[in-house]
DRENKOL-204688 format. One record per residue (C-alpha): residue number from 1; y negated, z, x. Coordinates in steps of 0.5 Angstrom, whole numbers. Last residue first. Layout:
N
+-----+-------+-------+-------+
|  nr |     Y |     Z |     X |
+-----+-------+-------+-------+
| NUM |     Y |     Z |     X |
...
+-----+-------+-------+-------+
END
This chain:
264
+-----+-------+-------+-------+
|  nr |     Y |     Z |     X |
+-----+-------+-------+-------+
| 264 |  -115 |   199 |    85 |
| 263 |  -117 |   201 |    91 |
| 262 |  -112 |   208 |    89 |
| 261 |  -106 |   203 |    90 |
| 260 |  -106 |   201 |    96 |
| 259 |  -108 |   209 |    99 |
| 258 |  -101 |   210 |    95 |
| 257 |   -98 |   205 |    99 |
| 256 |  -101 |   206 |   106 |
| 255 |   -98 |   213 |   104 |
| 254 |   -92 |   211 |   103 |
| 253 |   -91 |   207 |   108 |
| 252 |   -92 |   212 |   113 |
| 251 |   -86 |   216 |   110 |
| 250 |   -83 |   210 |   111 |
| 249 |   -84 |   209 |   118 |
| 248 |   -84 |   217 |   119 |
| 247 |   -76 |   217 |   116 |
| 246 |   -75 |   210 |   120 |
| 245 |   -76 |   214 |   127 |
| 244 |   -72 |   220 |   126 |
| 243 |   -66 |   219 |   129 |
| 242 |   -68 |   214 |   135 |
| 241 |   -68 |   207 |   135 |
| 240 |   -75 |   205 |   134 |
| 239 |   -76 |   209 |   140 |
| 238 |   -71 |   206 |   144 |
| 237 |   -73 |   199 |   143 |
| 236 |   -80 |   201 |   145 |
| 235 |   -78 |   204 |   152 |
| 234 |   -84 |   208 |   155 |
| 233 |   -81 |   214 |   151 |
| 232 |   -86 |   220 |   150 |
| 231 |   -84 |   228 |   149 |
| 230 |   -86 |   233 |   144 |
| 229 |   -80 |   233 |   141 |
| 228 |   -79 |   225 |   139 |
| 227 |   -77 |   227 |   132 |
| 226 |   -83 |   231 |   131 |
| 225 |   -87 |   226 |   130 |
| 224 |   -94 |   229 |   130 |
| 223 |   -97 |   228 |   124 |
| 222 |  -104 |   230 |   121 |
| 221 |  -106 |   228 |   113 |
| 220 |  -110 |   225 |   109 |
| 219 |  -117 |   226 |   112 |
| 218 |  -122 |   222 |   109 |
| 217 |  -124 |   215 |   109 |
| 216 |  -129 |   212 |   103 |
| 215 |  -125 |   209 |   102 |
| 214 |  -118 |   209 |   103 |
| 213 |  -115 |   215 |   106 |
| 212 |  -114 |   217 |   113 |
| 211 |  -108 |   218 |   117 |
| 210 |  -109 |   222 |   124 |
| 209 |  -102 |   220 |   128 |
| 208 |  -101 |   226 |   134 |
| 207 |   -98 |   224 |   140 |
| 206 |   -98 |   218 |   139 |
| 205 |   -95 |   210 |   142 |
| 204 |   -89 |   208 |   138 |
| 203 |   -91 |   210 |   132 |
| 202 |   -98 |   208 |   131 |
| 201 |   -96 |   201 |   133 |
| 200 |   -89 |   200 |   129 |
| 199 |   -94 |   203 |   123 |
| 198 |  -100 |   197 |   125 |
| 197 |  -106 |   198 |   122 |
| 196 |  -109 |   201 |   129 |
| 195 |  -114 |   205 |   132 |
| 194 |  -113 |   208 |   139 |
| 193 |  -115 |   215 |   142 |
| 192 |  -114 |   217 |   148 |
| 191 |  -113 |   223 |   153 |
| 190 |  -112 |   221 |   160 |
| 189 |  -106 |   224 |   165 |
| 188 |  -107 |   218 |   168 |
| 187 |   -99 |   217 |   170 |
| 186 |   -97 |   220 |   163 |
| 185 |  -102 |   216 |   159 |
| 184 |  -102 |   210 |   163 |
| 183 |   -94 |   209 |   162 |
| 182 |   -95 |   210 |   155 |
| 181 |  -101 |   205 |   155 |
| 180 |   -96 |   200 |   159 |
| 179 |   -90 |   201 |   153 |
| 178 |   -96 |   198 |   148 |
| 177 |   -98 |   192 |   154 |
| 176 |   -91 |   190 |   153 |
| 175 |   -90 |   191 |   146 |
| 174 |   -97 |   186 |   145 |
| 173 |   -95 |   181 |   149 |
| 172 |   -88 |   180 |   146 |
| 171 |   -91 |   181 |   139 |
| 170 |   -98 |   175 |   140 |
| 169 |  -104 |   179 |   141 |
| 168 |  -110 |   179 |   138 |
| 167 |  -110 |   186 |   135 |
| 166 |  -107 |   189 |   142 |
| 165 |  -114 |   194 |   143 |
| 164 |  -115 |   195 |   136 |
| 163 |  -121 |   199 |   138 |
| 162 |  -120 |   204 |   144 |
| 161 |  -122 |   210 |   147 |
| 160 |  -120 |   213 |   154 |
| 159 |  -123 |   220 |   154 |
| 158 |  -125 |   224 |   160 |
| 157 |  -128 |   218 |   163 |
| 156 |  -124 |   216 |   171 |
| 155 |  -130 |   210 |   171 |
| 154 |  -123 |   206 |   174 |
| 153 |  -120 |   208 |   167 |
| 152 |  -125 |   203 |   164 |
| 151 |  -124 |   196 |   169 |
| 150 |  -117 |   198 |   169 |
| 149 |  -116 |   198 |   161 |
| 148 |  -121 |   191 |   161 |
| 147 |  -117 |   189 |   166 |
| 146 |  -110 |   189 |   162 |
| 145 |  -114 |   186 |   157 |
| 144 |  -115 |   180 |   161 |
| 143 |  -107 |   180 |   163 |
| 142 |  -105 |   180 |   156 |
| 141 |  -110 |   174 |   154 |
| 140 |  -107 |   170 |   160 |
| 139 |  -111 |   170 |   165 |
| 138 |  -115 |   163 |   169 |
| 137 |  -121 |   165 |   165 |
| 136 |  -121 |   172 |   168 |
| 135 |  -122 |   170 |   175 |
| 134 |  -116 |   171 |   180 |
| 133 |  -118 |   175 |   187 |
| 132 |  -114 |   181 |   184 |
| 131 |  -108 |   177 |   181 |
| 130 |  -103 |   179 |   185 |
| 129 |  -105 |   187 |   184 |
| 128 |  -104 |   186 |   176 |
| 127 |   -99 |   192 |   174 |
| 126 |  -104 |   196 |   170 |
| 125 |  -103 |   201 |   175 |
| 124 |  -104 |   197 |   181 |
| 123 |  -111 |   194 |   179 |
| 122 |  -111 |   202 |   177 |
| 121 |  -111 |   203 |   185 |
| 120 |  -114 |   197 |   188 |
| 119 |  -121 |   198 |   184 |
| 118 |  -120 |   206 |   185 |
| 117 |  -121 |   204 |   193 |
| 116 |  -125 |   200 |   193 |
| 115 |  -130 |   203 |   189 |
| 114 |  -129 |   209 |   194 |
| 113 |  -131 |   205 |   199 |
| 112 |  -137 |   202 |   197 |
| 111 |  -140 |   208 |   194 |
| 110 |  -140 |   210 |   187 |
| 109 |  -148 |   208 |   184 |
| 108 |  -145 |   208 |   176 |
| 107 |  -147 |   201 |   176 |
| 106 |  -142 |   199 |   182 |
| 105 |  -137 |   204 |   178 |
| 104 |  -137 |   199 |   172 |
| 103 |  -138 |   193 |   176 |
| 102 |  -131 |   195 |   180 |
| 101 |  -126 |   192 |   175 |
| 100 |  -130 |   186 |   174 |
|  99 |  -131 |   185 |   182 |
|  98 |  -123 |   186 |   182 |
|  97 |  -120 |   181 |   176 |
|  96 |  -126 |   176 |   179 |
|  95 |  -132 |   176 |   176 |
|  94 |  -135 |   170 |   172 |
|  93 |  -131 |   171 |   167 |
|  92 |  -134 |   178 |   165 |
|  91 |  -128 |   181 |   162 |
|  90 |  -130 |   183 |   155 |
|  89 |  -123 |   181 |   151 |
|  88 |  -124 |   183 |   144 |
|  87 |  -120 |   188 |   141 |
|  86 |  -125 |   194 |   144 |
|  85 |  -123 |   198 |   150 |
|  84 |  -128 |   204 |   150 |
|  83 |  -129 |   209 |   156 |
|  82 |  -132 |   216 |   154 |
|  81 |  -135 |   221 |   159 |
|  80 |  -140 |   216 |   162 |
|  79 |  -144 |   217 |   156 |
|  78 |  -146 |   214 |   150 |
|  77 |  -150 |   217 |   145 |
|  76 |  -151 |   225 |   142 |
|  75 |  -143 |   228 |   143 |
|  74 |  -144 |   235 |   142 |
|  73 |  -141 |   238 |   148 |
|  72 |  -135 |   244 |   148 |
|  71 |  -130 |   239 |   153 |
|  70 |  -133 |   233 |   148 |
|  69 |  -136 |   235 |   141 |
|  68 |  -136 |   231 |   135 |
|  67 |  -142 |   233 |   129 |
|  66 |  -143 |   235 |   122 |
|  65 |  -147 |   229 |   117 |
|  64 |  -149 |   223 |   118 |
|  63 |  -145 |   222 |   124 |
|  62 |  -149 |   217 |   129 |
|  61 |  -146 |   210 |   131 |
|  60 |  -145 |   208 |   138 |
|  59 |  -143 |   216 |   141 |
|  58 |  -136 |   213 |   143 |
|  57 |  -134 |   218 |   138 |
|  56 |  -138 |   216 |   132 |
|  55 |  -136 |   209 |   134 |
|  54 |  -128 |   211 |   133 |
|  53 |  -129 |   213 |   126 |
|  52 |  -133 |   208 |   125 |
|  51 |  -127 |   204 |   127 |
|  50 |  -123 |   209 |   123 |
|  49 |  -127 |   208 |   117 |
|  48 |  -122 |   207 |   110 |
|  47 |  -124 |   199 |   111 |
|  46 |  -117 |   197 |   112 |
|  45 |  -111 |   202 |   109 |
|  44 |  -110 |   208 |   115 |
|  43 |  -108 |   210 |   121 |
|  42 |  -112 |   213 |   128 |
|  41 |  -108 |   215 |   133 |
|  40 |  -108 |   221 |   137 |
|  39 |  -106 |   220 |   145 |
|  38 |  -107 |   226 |   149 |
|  37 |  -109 |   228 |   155 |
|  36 |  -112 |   235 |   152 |
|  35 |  -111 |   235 |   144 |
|  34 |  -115 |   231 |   139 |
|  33 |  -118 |   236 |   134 |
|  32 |  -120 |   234 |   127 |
|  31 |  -125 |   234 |   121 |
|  30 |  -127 |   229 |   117 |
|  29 |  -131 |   231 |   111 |
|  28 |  -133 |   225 |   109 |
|  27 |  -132 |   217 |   112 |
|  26 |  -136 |   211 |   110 |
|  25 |  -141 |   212 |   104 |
|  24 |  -145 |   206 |   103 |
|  23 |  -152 |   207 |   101 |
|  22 |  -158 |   204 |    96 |
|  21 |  -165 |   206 |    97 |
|  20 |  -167 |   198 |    96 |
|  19 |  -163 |   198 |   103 |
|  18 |  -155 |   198 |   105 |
|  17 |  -156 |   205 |   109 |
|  16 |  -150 |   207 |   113 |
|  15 |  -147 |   213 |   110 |
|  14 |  -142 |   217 |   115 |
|  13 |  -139 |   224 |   115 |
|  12 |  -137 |   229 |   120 |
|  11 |  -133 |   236 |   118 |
|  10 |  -132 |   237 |   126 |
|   9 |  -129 |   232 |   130 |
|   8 |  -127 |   236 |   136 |
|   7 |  -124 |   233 |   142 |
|   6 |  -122 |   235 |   149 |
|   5 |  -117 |   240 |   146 |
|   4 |  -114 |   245 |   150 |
|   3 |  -117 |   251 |   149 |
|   2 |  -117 |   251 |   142 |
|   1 |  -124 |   249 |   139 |
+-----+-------+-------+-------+
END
């Protein structure tokens, strides 16, 4: 593993068992790093296991076969070390906006005080300090979102992961929270690994694109987009204007198109 990888994905398979003695090969042999305040997105055609992927990670499902170290530790269940986002919007609408942020840290047995203090600050972070006494109900799809990103980066996990986060929004909305991930990431310093089946979306946000192939998913390729010259842009309609950026779509499009082909 190299010193500044904070995740190692090691040859790692998945088959789920369908019963009657038959089973389903997910993911094969995927190996890959996510580097240390990264953000890696995973891309691929539907069904090729990003999402089981993304699982193994969060210690919800188990490889079949090799492993998925954390700081040089063997992933083995859920921990306090990862914090997942998930499409669906997971606020508890019982709670208003700064409760639901402290609940994970209240659990976790964090003092008063510092609850208090984290909850204000990634409350502001996210851009939601008028609606800290607001419930859930009373938000936009967005801003419930936006809670569910400060309620986990208020745990301070090591990795931030997240499952289609933006899938249900509508396109302003979901630009937006797209250019604030950017601006969390270079704030928090946060590694993260976000899945995706939107090119525009893999583009704009990662580091490094891991590009899985159909079914069952297997590496195909690590791309790092060069034209962005290791550096993150917050203003999407930058990017996309940037030299370089229609190249990587169509290249991007290209394997989507062959991996289309190769369900056939």
């Amino acid at each position: 593993m190299s010193e500044r990888s904070t995740l190692q994905i090691r040859d790692v398979s998945k088959a789920f068992d369908l019963g009657g003695g038959k089973t389903l090969l997910a993911v094969q042999e995927i190996s890959f790093e996510v580097e240390q305040n990264s953000i890696c997105v995973l891309l691929g055609p539907s069904g090729c296991g990003k999402s089981t992927v993304l699982r193994m990670m969060a210690g919800l499902e188990t490889p079949s076969e090799g492993d998925i170290m954390i700081g040089g530790r063997k992933v083995e269940g859920p921990g306090q070390d990862r914090g997942m986002v998930f499409q669906a919007y997971t606020s508890f609408d019982w709670m208003s906006v700064r409760k639901n942020v402290e609940f994970g840290m209240r659990i976790n047995g964090a003092p008063a005080a510092e609850r208090a203090e984290r909850a204000e600050r990634f409350i502001d972070l996210v851009g939601l300090s008028k609606f800290a006494d607001v419930y859930p109900s009373q938000l936009s799809g967005g801003m419930r979102q936006r809670v569910a990103i400060a309620r986990t980066l208020a745990n301070d996990p090591e990795v931030l992961l997240m499952d289609e986060p933006f899938g249900a929004l509508d396109a302003e909305t979901r630009w937006l929270m797209q250019e604030l991930m950017v601006d969390v990431a270079e704030q928090t310093n946060t590694t993260m690994v976000i899945v995706t089946h939107d090119l525009e979306e893999a583009i704009f946000l990662a580091d490094k694109i891991v590009f899985l192939s159909s079914h069952p998913g297997r590496l195909k390729e690590e791309i790092k987009p060069a034209f962005k010259n290791g550096k993150r842009i917050a203003d999407k309609e930058k990017v996309v204007k940037m030299d370089g950026y229609g190249d990587l779509e169509a290249h991007l499009m290209r394997l989507m198109r062959e991996e289309g082909r190769g369900r056939e």
